[in-house]
N, C-alpha and C positions, 0 to 999 in steps of 0.2 A: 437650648431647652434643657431643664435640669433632670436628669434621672430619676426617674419612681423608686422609692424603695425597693428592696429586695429582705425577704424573711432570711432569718437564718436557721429556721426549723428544718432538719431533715425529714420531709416527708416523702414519702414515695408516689402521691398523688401532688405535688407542687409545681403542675411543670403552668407555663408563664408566655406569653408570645416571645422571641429570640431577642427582641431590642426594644428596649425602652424608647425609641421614638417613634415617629409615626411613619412607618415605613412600610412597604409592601410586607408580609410575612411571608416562608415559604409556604405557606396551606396555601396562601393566594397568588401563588408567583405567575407570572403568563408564564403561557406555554412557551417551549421551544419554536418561536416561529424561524422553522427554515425557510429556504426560499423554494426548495422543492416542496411542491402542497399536494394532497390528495385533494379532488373534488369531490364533494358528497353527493350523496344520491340526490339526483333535484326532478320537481317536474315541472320545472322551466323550458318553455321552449327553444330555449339559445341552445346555440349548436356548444356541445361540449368542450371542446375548444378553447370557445369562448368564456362558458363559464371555470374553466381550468386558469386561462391566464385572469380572470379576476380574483381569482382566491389566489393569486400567485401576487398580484397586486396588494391584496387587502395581506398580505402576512410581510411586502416591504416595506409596508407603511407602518404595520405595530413594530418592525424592525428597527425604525427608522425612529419611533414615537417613544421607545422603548430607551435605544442609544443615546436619542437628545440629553434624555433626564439626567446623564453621568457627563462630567468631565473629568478627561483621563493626565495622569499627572504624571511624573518619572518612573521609568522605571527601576521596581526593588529586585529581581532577580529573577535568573531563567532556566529553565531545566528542559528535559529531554520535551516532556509535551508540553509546555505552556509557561508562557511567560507573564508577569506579576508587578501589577502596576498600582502604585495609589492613586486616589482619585475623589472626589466628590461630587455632593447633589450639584447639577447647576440650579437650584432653586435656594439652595442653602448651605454653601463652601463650608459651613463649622460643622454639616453633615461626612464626615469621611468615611470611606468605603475602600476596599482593596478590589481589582479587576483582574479576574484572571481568563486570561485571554488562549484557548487551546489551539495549539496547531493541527490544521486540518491534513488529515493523510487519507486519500482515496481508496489506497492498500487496506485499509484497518477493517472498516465497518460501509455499511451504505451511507453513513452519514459521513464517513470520515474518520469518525474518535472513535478511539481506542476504547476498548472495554472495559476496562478498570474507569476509563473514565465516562462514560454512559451511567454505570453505577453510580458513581459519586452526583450526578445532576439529580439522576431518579430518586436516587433517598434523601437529601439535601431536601429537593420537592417537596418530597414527603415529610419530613420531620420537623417539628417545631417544638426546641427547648429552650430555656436560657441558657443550659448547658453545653448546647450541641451548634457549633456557627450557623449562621443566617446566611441562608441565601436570599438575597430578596429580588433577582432579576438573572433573568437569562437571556441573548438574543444572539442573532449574528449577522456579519458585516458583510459587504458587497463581496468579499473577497473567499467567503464561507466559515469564515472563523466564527469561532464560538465563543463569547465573552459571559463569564459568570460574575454577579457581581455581590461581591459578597462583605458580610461583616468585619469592620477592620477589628484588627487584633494588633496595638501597636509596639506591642511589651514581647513579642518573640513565643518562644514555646519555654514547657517546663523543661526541656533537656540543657535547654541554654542556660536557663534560668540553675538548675541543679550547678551547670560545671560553673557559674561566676561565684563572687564573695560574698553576694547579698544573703545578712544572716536570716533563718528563719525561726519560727518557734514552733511548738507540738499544735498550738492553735490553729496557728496557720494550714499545719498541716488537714488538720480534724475538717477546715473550710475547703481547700483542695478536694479533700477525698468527699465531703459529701457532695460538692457540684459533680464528682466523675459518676458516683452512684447514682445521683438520681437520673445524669444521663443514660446511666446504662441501663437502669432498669425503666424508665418509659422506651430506648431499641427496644428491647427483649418485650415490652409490653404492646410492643407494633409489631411484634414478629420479626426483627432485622438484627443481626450480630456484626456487630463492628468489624472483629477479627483482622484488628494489628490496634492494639488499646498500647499507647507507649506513651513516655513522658514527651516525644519530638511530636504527635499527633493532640496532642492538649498546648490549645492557644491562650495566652494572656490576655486579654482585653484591655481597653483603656483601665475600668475600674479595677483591676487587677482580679477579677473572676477567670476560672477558665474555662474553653471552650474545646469539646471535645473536636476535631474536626479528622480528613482525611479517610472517605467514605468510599475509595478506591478499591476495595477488598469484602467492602458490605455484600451481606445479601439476606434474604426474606428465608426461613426455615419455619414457616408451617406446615408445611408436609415433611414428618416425621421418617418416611420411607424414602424421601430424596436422598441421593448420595452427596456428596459436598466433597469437594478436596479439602486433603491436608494438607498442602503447603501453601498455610496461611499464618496470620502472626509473627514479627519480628523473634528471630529465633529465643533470644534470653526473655519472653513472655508468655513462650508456649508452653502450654499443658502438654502432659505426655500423653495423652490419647493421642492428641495431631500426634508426636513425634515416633508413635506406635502405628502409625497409618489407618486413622479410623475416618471412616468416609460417612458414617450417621454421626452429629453428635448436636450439642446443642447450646446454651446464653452460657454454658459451664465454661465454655472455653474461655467467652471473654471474661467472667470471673477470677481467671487464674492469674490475665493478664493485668485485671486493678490489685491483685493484692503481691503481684512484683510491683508494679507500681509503688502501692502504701510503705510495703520495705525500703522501695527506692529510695522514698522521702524520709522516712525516717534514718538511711544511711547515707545520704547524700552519693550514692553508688550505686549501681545493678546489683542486685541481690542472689542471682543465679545466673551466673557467668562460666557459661561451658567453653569456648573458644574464642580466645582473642587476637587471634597471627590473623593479621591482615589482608596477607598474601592469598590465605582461602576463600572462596567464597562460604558463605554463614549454612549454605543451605546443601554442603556436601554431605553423604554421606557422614566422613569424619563429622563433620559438624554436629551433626542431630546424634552420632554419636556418644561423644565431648559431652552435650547436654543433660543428655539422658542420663549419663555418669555424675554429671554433678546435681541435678534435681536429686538422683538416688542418696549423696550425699548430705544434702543439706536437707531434704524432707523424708526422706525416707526409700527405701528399693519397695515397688507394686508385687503382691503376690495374690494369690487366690483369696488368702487371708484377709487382706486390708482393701482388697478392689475384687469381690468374685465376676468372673469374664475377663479379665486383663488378658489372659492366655489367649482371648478369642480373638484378637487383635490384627490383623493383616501382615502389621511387620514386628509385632512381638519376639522379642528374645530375651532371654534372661541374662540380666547384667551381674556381669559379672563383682562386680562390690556388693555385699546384700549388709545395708544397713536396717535396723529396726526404725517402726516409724518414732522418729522425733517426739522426745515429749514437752513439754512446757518450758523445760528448765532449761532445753537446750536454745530454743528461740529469747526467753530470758536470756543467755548467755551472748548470743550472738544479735541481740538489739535489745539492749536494759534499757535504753532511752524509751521506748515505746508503753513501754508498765505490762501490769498484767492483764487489764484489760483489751492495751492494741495488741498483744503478742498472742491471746484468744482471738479476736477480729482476724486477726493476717491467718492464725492455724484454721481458721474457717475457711477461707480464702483458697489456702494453698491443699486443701485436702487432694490427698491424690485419686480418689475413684471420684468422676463426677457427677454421681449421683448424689452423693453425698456433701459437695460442695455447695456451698452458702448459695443462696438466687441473690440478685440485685436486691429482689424482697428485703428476704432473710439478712441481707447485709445492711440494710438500711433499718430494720429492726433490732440490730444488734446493740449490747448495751455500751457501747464506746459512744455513741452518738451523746448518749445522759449522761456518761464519767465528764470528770474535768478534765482537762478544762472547755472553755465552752466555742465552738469554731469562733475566729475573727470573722468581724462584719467587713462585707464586700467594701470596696473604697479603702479599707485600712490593711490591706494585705500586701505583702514586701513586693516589690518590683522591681528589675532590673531596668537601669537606664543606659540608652541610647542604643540605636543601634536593630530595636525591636522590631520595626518596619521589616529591615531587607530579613530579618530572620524567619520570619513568618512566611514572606515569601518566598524565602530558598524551601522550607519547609511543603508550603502550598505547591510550588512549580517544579517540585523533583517530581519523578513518574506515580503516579500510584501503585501505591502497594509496597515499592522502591521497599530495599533492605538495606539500611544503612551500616555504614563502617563501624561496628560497636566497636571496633579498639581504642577508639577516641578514649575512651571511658577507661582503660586502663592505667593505673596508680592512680587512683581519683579515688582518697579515702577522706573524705571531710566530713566527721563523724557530728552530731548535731550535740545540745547540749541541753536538754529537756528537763532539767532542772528539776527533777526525781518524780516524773510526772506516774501515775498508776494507770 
């Protein structure tokens, strides 16, 4: 079946059902049918019991009607919760799909799964982008495992895609960044912040579009007075609020984390890279440290001045390097490939008080979207081969939330060639 177009207008209201074919969407995914059921209130006169083991029956039949629809294929990789298999419709084999299968731990929750991984079903459910993977099924097996069956992505993630040889262009880039944005701003317009947006959580697709995915760390923030943790987001994508320990904050955060992003792509590198010794974990102390020392670097040191409130911060202290904030010529300097319009986009992005910081909106109304050149159409955007399968699913089946080894990325300077783009 051939694929429907896809527009290449950045709109902020373009969002699409998740796949071009006719497939469950997640708006209408069935339920989680466990095999543990609650009986509803009835005024039947079966004895309860009775009506308990029939709804105990009717949820291993949608189980069972649920699991038929897929067959399960080799597996692409396995990580601490859940192992990652390809697979297709049995109605339609050229239908492919990836299965991720969670292991059940009694220890975790009353269902079993882990928390990070609850999150991830419940907003997957919830969300329909073409930006953002598909879930179009969930069920589980006699044995209680949990099988999601989701969107294949057969091209790996952008992180892989970044460290191979495959050249790209500024175009390419301008089509990347608007599918992230208008993902992020329909979260933020559902109330749900990603909070870990990185180049290893955006999946390739067959058409070489990407897909935001890894919703292990999601959560809903419409109450403005809930507290939230900060240690969330892959360290080299965090805003220094988190890294200042601010327990209100809000869609600013993941903002910060598209426009290390955008750098990224335009430098074919991390663009704020505070600690790379392997040896530590990312999330020490030192670490948020290290960070904090080089965001002051490369954007600027937070004062009263440029962020009124920073002092109010929980773990606020003054760094010691006190740069002024950055101005144009220094981002010019340290990405001319981008012109002067992406190097306005990113200083939107990166603004350090996040009040101030660009929305999804506001980023997606910016005038990089209208400068040249004009984003590549979906279908003609560069792909890396072979190989993308198990990448996606080492990606998919590491733990949620998982911090990975950024040292990888260390002497990784492959600077782009944007051929004097403005």
């Amino acid at each position: 079946m051939a694929p429907s177009p896809r527009s290449n207008v950045v709109s902020p209201l373009g969002t699409r059902s998740p796949s071009n074919l006719n497939i469950t969407s997640p708006s209408n995914v069935s339920t989680l049918a466990m095999r543990k059921s609650v009986a509803k209130p009835s005024t039947s006169s079966e004895p309860p019991a009775k009506r308990l083991k029939a709804d105990i029956d009717m949820a291993e039949q949608i189980n069972e009607e649920i699991g038929n629809k897929y067959v399960k294929g080799r597996k692409l990789g396995e990580g601490t919760f859940a192992i990652v298999y390809e697979g297709h419709l049995r109605s339609d084999p050229s239908f492919l799909i990836a299965i991720k299968k969670f292991r059940v731990d009694p220890s975790q929750t009353r269902l079993g799964l882990n928390v990070d991984t609850i999150r991830e079903i419940k907003y997957l459910q919830e969300l329909n982008h073409p930006s953002i993977i598909a879930m179009y099924d969930i069920f589980s097996t006699k044995d209680q495992n949990v099988n999601m069956i989701l969107e294949n992505c057969p091209n790996g993630n952008l992180e892989e895609f970044l460290k191979s040889a495959v050249p790209y262009t500024p175009a390419d880039v301008k089509s990347w960044m608007g599918m992230l944005c208008r993902a992020v701003y329909y979260c933020h317009r559902h109330f749900v912040l990603h909070r870990d947006i990185k180049p290893n959580n955006l999946l390739i697709a067959a058409d070489g579009s990407i897909k935001l995915a890894d919703f292990g760390l999601a959560r809903a923030f419409a109450d403005p007075s809930e507290r939230m943790t900060h240690q969330v987001i892959t360290m080299w994508y965090r805003p220094l609020e988190l890294l200042f320990g601010a327990r209100h904050y809000s869609g600013a955060v993941d903002m910060w984390s598209v426009g290390c992003v955008y750098a990224e792509l335009v430098l074919r590198k991390p663009f704020i890279i505070g600690r790379v010794d392997s040896t530590d974990l990312i999330d020490t102390s030192q670490g948020t440290i290290a960070q904090i020392e080089r965001i002051c670097e490369v954007v600027g040191t937070p004062s009263e001045d440029n962020w009124p409130g920073v002092g109010q911060l929980r773990d606020w202290f003054e760094p010691k390097r006190q740069v002024p904030l950055r101005d144009k010529n220094y981002f010019m300097t340290a990405l001319p490939s981008a012109g002067s319009v992406g190097v306005d986009f990113l200083m939107r992005l990166l603004t350090l008080d996040p009040r101030r910081r660009a929305t999804a909106r506001q980023a997606l109304e910016h005038d990089y979207w209208t400068s040249e050149p004009r984003p590549t159409e979906t279908g003609k955007l560069p792909m890396r081969g072979g190989g993308g399968g198990e990448a996606m699913a080492m990606a998919e089946a590491s733990k949620p939330g998982k911090v990975v080894d950024d040292a990888q990325y260390k002497g990784v300077a492959r600077k782009l060639d944007f051929g004097g783009s403005k």
